[in-house]
mmCIF file of the protein (N, C-alpha, C, O) and its ligand, coordinates in Angstrom:
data_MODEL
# 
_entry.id   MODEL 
# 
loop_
_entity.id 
_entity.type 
_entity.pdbx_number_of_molecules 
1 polymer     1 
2 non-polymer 1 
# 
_entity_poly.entity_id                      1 
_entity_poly.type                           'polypeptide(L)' 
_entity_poly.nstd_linkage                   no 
_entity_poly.nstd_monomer                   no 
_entity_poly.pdbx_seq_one_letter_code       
;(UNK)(UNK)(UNK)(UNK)(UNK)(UNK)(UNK)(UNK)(UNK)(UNK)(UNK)(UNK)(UNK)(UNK)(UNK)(UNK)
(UNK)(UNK)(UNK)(UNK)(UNK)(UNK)(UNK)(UNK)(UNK)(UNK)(UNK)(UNK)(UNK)(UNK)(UNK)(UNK)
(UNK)(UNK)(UNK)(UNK)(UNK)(UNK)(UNK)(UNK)(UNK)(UNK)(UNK)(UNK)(UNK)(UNK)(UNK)(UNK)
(UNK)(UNK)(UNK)(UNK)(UNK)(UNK)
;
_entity_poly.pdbx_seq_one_letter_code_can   XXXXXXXXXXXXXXXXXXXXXXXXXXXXXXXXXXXXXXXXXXXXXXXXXXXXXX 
_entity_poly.pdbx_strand_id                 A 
# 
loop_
_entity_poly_seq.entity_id 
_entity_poly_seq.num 
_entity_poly_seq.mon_id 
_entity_poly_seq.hetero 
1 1  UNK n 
1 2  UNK n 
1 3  UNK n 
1 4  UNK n 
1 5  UNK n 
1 6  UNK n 
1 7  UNK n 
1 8  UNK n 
1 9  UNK n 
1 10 UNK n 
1 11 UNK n 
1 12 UNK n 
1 13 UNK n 
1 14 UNK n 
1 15 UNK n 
1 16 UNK n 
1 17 UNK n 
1 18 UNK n 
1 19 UNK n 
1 20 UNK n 
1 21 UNK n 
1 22 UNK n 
1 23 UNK n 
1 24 UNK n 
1 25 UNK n 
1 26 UNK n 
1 27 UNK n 
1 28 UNK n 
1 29 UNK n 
1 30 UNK n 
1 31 UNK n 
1 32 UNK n 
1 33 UNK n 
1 34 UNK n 
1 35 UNK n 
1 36 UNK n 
1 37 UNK n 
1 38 UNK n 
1 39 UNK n 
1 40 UNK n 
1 41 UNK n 
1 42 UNK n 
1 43 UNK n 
1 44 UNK n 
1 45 UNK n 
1 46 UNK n 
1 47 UNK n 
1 48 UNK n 
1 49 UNK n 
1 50 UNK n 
1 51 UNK n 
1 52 UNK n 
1 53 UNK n 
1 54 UNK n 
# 
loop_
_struct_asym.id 
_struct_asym.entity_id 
A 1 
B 2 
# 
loop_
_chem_comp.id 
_chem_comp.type 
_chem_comp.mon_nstd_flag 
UNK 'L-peptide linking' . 
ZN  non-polymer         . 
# 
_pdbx_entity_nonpoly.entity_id   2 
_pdbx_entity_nonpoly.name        ? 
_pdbx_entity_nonpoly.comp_id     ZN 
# 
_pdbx_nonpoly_scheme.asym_id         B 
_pdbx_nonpoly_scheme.entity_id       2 
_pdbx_nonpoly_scheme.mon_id          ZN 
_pdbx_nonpoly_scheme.ndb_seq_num     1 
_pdbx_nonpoly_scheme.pdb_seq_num     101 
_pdbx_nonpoly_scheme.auth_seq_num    101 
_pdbx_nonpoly_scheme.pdb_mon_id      ZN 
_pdbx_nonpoly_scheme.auth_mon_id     ZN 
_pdbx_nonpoly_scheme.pdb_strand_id   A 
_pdbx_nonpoly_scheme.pdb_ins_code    . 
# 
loop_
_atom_site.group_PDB 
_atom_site.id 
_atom_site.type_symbol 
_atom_site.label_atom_id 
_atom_site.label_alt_id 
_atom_site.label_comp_id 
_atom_site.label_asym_id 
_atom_site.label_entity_id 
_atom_site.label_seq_id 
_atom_site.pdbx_PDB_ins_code 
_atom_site.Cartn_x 
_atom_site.Cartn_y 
_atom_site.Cartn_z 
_atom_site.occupancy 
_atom_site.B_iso_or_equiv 
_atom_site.pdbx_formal_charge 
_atom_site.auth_seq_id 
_atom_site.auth_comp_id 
_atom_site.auth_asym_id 
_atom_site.auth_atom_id 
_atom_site.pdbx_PDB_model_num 
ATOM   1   N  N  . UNK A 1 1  ? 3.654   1.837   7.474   1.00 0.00 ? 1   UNK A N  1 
ATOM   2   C  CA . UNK A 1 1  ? 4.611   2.272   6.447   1.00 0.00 ? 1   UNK A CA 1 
ATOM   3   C  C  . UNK A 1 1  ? 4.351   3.723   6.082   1.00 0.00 ? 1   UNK A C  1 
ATOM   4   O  O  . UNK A 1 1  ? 3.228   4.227   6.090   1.00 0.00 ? 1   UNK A O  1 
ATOM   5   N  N  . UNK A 1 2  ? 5.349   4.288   5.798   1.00 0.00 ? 2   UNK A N  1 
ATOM   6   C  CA . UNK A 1 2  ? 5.264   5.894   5.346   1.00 0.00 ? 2   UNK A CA 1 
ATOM   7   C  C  . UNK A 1 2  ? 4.881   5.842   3.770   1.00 0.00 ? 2   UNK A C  1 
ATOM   8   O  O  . UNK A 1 2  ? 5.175   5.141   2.802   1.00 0.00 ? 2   UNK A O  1 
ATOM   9   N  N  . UNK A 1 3  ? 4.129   6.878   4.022   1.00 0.00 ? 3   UNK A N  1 
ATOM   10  C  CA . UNK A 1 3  ? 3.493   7.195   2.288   1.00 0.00 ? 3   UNK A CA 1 
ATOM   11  C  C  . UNK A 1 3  ? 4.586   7.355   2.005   1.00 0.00 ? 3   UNK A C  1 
ATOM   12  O  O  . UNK A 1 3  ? 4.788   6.309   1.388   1.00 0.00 ? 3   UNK A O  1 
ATOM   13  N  N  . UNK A 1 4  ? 5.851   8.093   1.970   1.00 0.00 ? 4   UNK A N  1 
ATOM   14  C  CA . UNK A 1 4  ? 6.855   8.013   1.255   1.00 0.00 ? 4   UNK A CA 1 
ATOM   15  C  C  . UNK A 1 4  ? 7.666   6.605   0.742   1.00 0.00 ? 4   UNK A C  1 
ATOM   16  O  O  . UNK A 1 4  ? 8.059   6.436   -0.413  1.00 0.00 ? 4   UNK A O  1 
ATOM   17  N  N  . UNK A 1 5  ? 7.798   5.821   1.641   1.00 0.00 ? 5   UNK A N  1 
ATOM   18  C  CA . UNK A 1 5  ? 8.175   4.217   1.605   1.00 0.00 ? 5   UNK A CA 1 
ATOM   19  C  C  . UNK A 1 5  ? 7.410   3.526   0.423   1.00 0.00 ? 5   UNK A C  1 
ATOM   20  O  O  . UNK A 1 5  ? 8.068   3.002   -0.476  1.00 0.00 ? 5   UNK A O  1 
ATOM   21  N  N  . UNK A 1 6  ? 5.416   3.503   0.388   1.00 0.00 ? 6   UNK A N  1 
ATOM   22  C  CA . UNK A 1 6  ? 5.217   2.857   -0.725  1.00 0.00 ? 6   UNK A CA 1 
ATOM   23  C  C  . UNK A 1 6  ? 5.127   3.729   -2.033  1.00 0.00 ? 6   UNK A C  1 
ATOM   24  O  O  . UNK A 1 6  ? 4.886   3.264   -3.147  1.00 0.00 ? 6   UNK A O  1 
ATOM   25  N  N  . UNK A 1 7  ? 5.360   5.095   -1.739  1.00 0.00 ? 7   UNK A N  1 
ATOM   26  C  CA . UNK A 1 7  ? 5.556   5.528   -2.975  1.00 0.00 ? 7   UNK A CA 1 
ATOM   27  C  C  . UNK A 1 7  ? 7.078   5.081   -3.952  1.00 0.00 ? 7   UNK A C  1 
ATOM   28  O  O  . UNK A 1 7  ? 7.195   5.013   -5.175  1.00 0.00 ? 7   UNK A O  1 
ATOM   29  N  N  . UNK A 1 8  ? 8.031   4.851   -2.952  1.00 0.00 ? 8   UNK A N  1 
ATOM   30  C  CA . UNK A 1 8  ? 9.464   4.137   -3.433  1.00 0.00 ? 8   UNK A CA 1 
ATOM   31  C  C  . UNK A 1 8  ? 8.970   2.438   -4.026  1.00 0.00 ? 8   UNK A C  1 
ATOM   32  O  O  . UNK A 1 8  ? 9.355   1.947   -5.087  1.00 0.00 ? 8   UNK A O  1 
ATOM   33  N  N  . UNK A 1 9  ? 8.382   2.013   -3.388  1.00 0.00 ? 9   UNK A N  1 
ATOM   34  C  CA . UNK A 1 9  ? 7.769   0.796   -3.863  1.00 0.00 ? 9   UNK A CA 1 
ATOM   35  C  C  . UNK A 1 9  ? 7.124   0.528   -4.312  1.00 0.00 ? 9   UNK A C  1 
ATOM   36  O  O  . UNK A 1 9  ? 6.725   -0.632  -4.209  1.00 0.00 ? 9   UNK A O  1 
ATOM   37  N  N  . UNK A 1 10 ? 6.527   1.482   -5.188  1.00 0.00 ? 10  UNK A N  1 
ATOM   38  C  CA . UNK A 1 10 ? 5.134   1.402   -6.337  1.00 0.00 ? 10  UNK A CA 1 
ATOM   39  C  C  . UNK A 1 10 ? 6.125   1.777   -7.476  1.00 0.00 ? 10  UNK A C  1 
ATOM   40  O  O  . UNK A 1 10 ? 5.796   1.301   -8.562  1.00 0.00 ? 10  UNK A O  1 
ATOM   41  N  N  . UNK A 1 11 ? 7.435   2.632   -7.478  1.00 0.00 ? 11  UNK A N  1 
ATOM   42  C  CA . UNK A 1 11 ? 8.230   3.020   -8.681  1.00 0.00 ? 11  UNK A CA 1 
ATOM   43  C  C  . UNK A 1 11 ? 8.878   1.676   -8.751  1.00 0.00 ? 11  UNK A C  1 
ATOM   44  O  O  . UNK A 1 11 ? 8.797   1.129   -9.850  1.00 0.00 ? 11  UNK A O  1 
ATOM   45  N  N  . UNK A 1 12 ? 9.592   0.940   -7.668  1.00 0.00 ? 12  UNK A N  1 
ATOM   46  C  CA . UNK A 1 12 ? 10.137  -0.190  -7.834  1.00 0.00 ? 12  UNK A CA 1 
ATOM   47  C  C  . UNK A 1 12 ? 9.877   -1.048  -8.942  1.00 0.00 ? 12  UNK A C  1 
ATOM   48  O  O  . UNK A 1 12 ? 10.627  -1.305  -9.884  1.00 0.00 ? 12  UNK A O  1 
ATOM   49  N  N  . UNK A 1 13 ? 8.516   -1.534  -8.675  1.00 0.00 ? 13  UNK A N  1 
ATOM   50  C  CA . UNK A 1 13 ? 7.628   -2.653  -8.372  1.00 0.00 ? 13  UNK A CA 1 
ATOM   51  C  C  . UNK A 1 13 ? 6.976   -2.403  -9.703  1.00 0.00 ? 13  UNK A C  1 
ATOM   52  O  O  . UNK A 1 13 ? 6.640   -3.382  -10.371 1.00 0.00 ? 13  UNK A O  1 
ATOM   53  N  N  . UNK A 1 14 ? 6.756   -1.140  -10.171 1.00 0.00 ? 14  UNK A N  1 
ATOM   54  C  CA . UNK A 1 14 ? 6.125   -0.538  -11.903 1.00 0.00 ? 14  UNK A CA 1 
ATOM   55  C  C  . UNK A 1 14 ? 4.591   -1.332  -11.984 1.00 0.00 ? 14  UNK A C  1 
ATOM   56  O  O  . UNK A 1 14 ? 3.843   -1.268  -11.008 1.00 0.00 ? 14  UNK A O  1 
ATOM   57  N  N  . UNK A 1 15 ? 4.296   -1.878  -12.888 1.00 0.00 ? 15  UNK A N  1 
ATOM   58  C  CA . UNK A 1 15 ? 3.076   -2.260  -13.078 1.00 0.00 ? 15  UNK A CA 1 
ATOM   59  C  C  . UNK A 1 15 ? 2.968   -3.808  -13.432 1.00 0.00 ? 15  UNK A C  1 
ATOM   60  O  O  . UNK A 1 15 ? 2.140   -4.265  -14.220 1.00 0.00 ? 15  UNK A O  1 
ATOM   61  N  N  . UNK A 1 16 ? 3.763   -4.429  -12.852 1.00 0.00 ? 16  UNK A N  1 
ATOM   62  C  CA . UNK A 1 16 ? 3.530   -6.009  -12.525 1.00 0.00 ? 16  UNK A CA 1 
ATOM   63  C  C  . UNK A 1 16 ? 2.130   -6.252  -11.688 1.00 0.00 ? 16  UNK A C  1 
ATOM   64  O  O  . UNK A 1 16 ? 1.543   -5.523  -10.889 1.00 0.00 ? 16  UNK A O  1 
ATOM   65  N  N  . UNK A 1 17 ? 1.889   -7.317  -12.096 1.00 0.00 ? 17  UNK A N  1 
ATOM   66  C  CA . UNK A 1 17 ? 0.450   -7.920  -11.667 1.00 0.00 ? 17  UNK A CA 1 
ATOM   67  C  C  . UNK A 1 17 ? 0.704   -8.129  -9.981  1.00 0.00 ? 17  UNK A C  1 
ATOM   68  O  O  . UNK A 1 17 ? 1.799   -8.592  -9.662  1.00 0.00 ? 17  UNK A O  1 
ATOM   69  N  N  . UNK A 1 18 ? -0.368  -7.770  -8.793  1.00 0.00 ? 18  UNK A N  1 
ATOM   70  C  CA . UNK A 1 18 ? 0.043   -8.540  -7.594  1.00 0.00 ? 18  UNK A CA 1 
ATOM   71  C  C  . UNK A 1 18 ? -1.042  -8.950  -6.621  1.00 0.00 ? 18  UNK A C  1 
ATOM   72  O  O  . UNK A 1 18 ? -2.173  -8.597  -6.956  1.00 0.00 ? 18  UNK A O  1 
ATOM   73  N  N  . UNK A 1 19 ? -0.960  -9.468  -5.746  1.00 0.00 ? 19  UNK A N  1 
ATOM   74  C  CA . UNK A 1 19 ? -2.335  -10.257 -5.586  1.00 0.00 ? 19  UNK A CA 1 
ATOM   75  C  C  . UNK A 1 19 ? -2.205  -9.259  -3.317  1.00 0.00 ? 19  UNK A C  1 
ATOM   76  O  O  . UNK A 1 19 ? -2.874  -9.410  -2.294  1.00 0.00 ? 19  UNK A O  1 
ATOM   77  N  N  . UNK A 1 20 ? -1.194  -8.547  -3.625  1.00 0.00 ? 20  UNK A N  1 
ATOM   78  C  CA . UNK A 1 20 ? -1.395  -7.669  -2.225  1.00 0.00 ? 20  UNK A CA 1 
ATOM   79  C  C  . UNK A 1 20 ? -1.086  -8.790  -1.368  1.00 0.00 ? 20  UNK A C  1 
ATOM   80  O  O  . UNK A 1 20 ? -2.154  -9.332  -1.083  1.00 0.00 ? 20  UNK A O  1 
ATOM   81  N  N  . UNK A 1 21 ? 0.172   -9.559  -0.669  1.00 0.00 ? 21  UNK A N  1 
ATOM   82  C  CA . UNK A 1 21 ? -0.218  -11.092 -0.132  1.00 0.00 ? 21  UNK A CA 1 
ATOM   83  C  C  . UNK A 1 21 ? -0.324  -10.044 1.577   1.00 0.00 ? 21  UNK A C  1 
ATOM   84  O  O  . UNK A 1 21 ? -1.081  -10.491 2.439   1.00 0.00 ? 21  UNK A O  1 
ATOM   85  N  N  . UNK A 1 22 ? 0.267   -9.066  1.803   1.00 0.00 ? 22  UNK A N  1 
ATOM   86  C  CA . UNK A 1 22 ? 0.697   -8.425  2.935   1.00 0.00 ? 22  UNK A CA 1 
ATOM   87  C  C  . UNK A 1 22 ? 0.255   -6.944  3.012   1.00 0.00 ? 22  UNK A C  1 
ATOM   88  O  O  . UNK A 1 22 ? 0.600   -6.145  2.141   1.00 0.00 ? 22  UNK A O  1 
ATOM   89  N  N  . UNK A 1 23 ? -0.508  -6.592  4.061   1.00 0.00 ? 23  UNK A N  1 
ATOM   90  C  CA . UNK A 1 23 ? -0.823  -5.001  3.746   1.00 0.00 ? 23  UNK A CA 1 
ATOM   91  C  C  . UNK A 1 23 ? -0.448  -4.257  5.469   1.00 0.00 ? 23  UNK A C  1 
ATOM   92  O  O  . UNK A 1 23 ? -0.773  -4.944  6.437   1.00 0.00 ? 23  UNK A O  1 
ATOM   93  N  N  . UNK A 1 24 ? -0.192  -3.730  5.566   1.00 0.00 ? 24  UNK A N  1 
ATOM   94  C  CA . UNK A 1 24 ? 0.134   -3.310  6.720   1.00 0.00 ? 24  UNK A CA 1 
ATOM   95  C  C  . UNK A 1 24 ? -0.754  -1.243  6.826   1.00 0.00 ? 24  UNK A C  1 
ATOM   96  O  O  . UNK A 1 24 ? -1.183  -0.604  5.865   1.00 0.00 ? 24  UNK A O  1 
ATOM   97  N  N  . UNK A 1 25 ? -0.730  -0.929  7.862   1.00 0.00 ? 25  UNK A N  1 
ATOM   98  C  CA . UNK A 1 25 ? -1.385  1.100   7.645   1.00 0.00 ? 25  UNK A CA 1 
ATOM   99  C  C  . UNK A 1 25 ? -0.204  1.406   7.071   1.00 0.00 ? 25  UNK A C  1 
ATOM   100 O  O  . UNK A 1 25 ? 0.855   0.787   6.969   1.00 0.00 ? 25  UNK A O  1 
ATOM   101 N  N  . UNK A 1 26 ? -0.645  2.695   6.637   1.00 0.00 ? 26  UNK A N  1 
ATOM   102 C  CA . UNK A 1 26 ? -0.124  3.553   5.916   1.00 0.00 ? 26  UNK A CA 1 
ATOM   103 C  C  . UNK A 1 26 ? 0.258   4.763   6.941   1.00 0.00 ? 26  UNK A C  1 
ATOM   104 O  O  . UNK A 1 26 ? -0.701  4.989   7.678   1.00 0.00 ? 26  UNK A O  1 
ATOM   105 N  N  . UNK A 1 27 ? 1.002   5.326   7.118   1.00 0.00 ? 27  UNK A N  1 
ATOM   106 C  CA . UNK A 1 27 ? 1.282   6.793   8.135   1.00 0.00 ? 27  UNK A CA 1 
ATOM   107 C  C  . UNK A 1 27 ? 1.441   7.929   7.139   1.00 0.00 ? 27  UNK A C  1 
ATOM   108 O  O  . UNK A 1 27 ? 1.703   7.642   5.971   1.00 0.00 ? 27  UNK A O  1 
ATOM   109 N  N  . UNK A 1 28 ? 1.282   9.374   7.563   1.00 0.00 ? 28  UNK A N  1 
ATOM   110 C  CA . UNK A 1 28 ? 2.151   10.030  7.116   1.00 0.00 ? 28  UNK A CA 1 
ATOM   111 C  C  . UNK A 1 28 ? 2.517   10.829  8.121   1.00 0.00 ? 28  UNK A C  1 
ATOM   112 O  O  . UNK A 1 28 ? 1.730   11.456  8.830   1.00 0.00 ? 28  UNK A O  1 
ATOM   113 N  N  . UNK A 1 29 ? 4.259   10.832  8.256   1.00 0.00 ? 29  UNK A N  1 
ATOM   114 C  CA . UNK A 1 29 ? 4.683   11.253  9.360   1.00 0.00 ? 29  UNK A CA 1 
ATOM   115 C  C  . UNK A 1 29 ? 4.309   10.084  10.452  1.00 0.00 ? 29  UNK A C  1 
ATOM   116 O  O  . UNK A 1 29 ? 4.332   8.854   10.469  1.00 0.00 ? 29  UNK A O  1 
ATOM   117 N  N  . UNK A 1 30 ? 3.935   11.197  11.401  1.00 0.00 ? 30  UNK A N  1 
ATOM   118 C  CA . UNK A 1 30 ? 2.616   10.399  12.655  1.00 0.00 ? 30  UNK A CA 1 
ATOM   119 C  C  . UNK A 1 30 ? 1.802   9.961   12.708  1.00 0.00 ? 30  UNK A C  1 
ATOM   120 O  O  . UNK A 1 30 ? 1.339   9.358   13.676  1.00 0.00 ? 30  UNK A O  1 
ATOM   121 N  N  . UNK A 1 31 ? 1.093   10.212  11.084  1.00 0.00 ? 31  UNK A N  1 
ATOM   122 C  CA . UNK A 1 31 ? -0.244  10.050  11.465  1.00 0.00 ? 31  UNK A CA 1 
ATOM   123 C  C  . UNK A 1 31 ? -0.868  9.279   10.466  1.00 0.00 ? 31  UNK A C  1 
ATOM   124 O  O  . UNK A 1 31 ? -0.719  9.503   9.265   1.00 0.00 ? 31  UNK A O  1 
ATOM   125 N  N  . UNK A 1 32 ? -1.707  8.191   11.028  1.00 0.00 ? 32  UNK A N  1 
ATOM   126 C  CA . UNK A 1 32 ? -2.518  7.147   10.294  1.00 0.00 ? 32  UNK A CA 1 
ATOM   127 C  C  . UNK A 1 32 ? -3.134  8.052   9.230   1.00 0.00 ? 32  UNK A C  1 
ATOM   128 O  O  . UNK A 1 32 ? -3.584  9.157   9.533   1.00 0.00 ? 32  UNK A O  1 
ATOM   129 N  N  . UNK A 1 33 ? -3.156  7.462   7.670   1.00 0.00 ? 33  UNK A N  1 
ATOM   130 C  CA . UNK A 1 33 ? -4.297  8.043   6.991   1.00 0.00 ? 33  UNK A CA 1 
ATOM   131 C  C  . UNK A 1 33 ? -5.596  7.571   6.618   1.00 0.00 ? 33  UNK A C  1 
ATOM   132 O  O  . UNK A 1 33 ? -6.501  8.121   5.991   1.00 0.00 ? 33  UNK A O  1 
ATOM   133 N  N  . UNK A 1 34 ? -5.492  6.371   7.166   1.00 0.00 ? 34  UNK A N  1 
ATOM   134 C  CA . UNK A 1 34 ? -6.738  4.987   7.424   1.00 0.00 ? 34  UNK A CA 1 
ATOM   135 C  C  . UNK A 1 34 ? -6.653  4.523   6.289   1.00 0.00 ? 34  UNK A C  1 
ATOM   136 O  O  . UNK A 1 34 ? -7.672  4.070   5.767   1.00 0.00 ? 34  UNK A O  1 
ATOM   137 N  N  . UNK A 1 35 ? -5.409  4.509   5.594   1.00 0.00 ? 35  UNK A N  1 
ATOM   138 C  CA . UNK A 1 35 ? -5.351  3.739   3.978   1.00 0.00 ? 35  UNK A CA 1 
ATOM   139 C  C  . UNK A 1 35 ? -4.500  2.516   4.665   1.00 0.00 ? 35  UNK A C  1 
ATOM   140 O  O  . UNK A 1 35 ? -3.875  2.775   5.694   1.00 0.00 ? 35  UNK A O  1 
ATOM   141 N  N  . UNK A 1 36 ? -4.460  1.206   4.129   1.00 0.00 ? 36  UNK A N  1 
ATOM   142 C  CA . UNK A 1 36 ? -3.320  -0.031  4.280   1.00 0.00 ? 36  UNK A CA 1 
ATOM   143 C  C  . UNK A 1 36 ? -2.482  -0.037  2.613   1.00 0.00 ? 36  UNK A C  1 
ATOM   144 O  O  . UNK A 1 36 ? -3.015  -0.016  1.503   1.00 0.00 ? 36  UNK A O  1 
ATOM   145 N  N  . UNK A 1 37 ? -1.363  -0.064  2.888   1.00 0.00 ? 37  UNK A N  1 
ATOM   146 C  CA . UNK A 1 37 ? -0.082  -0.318  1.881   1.00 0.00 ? 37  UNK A CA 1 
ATOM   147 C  C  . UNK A 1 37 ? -0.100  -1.522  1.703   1.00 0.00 ? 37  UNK A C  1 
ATOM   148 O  O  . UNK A 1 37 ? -0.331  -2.271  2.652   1.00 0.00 ? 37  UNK A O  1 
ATOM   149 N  N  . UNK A 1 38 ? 0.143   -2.010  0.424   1.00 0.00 ? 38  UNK A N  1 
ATOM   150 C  CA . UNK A 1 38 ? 0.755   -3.709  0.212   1.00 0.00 ? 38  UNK A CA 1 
ATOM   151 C  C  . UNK A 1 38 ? 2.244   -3.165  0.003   1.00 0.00 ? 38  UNK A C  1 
ATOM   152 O  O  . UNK A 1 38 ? 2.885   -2.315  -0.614  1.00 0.00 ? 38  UNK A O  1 
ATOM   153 N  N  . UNK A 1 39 ? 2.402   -4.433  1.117   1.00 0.00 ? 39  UNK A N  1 
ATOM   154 C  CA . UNK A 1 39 ? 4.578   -4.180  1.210   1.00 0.00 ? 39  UNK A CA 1 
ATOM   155 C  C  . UNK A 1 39 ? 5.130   -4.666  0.141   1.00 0.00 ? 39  UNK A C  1 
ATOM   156 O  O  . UNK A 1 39 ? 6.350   -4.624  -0.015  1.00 0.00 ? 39  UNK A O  1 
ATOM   157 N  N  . UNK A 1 40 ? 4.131   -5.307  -0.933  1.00 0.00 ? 40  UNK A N  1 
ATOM   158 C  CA . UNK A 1 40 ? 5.102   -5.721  -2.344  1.00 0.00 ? 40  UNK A CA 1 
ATOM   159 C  C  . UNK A 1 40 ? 5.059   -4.928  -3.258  1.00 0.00 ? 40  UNK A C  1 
ATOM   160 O  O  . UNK A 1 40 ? 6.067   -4.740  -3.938  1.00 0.00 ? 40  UNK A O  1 
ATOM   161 N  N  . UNK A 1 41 ? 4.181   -4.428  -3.446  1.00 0.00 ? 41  UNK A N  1 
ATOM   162 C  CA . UNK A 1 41 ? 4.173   -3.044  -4.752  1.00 0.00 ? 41  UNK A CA 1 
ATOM   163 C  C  . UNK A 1 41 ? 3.893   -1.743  -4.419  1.00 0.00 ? 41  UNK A C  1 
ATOM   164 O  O  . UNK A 1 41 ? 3.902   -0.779  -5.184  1.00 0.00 ? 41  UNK A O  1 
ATOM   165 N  N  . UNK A 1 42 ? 3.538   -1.759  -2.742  1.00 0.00 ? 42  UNK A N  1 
ATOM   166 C  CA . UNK A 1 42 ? 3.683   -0.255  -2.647  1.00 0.00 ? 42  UNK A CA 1 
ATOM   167 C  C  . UNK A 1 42 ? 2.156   0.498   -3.049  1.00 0.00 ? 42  UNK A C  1 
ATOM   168 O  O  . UNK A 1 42 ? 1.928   1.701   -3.180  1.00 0.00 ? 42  UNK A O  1 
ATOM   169 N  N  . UNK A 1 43 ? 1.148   -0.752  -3.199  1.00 0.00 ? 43  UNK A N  1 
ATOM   170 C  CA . UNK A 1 43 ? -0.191  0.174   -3.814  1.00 0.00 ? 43  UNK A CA 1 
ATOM   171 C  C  . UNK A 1 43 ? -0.697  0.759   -2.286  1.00 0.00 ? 43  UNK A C  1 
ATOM   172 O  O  . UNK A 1 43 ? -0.319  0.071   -1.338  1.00 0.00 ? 43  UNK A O  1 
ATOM   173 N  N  . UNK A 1 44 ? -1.369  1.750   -2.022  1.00 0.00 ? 44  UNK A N  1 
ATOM   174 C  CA . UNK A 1 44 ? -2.146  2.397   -0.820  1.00 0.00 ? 44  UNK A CA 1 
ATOM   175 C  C  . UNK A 1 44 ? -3.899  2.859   -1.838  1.00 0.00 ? 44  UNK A C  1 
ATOM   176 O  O  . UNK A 1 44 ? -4.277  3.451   -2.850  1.00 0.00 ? 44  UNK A O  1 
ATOM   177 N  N  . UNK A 1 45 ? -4.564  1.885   -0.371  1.00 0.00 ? 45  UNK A N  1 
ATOM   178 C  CA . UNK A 1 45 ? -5.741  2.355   -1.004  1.00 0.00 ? 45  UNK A CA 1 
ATOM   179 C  C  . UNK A 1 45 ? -6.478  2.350   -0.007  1.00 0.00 ? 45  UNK A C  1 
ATOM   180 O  O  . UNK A 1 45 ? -5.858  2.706   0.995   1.00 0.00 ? 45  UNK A O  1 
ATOM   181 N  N  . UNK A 1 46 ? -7.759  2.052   0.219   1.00 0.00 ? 46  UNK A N  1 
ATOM   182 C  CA . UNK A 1 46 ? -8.791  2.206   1.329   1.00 0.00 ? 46  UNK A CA 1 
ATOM   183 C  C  . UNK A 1 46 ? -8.663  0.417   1.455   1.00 0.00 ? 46  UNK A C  1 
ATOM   184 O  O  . UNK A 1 46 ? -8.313  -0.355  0.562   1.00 0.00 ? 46  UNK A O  1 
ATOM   185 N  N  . UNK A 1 47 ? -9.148  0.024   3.134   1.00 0.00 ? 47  UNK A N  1 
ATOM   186 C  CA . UNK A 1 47 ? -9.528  -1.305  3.260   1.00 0.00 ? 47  UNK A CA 1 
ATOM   187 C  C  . UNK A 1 47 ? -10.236 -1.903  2.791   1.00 0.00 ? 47  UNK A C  1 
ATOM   188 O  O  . UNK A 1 47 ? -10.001 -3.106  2.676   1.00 0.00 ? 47  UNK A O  1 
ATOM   189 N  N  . UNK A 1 48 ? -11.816 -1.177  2.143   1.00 0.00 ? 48  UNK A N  1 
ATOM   190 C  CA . UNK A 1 48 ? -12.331 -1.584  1.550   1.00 0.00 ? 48  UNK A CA 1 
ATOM   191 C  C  . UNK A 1 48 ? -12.258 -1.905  0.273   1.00 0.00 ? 48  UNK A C  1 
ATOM   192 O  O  . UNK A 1 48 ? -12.854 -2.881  -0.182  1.00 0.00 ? 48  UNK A O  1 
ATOM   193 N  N  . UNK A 1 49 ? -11.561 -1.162  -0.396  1.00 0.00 ? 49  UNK A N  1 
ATOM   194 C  CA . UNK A 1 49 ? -10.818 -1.312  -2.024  1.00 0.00 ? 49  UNK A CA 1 
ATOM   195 C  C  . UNK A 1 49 ? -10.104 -2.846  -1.538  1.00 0.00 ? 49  UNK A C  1 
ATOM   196 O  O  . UNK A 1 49 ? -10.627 -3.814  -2.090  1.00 0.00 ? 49  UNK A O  1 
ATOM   197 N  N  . UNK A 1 50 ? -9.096  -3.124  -0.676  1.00 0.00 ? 50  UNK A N  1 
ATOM   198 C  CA . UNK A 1 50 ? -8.275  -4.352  -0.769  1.00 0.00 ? 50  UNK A CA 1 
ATOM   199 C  C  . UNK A 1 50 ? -9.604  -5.952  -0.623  1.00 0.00 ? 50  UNK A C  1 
ATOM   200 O  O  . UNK A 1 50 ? -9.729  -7.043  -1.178  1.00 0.00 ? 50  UNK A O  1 
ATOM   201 N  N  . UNK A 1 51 ? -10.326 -5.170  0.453   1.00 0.00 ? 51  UNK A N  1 
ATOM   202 C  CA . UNK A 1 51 ? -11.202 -6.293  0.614   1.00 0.00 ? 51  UNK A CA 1 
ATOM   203 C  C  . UNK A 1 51 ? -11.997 -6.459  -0.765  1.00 0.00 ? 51  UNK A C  1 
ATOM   204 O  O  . UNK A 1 51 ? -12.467 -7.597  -0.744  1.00 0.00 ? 51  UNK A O  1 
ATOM   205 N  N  . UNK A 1 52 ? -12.259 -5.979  -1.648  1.00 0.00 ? 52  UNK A N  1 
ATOM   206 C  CA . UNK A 1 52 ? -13.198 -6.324  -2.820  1.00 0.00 ? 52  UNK A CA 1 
ATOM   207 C  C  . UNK A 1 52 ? -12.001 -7.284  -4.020  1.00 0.00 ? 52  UNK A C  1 
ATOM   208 O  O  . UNK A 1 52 ? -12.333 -8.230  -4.735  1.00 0.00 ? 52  UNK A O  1 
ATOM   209 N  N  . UNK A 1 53 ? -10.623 -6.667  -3.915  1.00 0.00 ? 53  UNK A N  1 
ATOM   210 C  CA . UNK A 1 53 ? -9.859  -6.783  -4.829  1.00 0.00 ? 53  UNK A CA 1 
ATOM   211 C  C  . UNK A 1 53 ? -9.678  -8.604  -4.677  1.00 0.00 ? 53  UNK A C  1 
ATOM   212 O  O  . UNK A 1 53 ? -9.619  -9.427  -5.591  1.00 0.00 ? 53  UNK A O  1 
ATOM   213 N  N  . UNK A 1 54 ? -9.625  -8.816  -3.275  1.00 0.00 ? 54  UNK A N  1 
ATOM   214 C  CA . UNK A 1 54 ? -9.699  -10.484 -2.902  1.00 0.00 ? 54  UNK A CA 1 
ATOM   215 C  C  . UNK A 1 54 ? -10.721 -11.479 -3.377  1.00 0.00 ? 54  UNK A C  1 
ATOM   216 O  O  . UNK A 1 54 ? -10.647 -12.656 -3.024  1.00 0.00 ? 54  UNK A O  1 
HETATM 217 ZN ZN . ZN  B 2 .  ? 0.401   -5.449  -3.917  1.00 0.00 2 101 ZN  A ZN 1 
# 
């Protein structure tokens, strides 16, 4: 997903509670930024941030 994409989906999505069910990489442009996006709210963080959050 394009950093631009979950940045549209983090305004969506506002500050509802979410448990990340789906995370897919993050690009910008071309290029991986080694962050994963959750496709429901649009958060981008490091893998390791998602893995602790579980
Ligand atoms: Zn999420």
């Amino acid at each position: 997903m394009q950093m631009k994409e979950a940045l549209e989906l983090r305004k969506k999505w506002g500050d509802k509670p979410c448990d990340h069910p789906q995370l897919v990489k993050e690009y910008h442009l071309g290029t991986q930024t080694g962050d994963r996006v959750c496709t429901q709210c649009g958060l981008s963080a490091s893998p390791e941030y998602f893995k602790k959050e579980k």
